[in-house]
C-alpha positions, -999 to +999 in steps of 0.1 A: +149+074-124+134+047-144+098+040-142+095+007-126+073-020-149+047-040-131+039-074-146+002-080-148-007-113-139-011-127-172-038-156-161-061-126-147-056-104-180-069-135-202-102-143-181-129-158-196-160-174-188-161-204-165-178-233-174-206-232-151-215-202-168-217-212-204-236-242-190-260-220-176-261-200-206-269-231-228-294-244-203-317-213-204-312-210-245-323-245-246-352-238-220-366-208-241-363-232-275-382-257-260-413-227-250-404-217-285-415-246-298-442-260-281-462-228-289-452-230-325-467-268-323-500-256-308-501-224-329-504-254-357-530-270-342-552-244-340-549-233-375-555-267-384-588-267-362-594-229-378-591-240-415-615-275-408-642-247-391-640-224-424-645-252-446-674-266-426-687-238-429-681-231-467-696-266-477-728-259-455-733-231-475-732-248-504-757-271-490-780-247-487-773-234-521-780-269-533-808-271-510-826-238-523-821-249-560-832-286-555-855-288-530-834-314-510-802-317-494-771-342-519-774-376-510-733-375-505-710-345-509-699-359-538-726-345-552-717-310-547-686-314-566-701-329-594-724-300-596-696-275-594-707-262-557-675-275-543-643-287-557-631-319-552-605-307-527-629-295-503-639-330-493-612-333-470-603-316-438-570-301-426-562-336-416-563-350-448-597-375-439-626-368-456-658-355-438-686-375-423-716-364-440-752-377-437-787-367-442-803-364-426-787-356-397-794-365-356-813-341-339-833-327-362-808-314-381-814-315-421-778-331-423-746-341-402-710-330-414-684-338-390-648-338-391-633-364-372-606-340-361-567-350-356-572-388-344-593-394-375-618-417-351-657-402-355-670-398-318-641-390-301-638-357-283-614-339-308-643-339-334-657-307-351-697-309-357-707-283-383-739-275-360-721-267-327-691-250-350-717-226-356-732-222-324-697-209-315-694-181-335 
């Protein structure tokens, strides 16, 4: 007796994915792309808000270097560069504007240096005082 052959269906053999499922597959890649990037977008923010702090904080030191030496604060940062305290670069924050520097400063402070932060506009909330960078250490 002969082994009788059963046919598989051939359209259940091939199954594949439906389409609601690769749609739902796209939808949660895209999803988790999209919270990729908008952490990458505010990781760069932040370092951009980092770096401006350190070089606050680097060119107030070399105000006080100056200051110790001369007996007064530079009347512009300029100054500093000129007197090989600071290079030339160091003028200008992580936003590519240079620093708002005055002395001396508002509330009894020997000078104000102030980065005007992302919107480049002085006296808007996004702005990084040297004094209060400090404070928050």
């Amino acid at each position: 007796m002969k082994a009788k052959r059963t046919r598989k269906n051939p359209r259940r053999a091939a199954r594949a994915f439906s389409l609601l499922e690769l749609t739902l597959v796209l939808v949660i890649i895209g999803a988790l792309m999209a919270m990729a990037a908008v952490n990458l977008l505010g990781g760069a923010s932040r370092a951009k808000i980092k770096t401006t702090k350190a070089s606050m904080q680097t060119i107030a030191s070399q105000l006080k270097t100056y200051y110790i030496e001369q007996n007064a604060y530079p009347p512009t940062l300029e100054v500093l560069v000129t007197g090989k305290y600071l290079e030339a670069k160091s003028l200008k924050d992580s936003y590519d504007a240079p620093y708002y520097y005055k002395t001396p400063g508002r509330n009894n402070n020997p000078y104000d240096l102030i980065s005007a932060g992302e919107d480049k506009q002085l006296g808007s909330a996004d702005d990084l005082d040297v004094w209060t960078v400090e404070a928050s250490k």
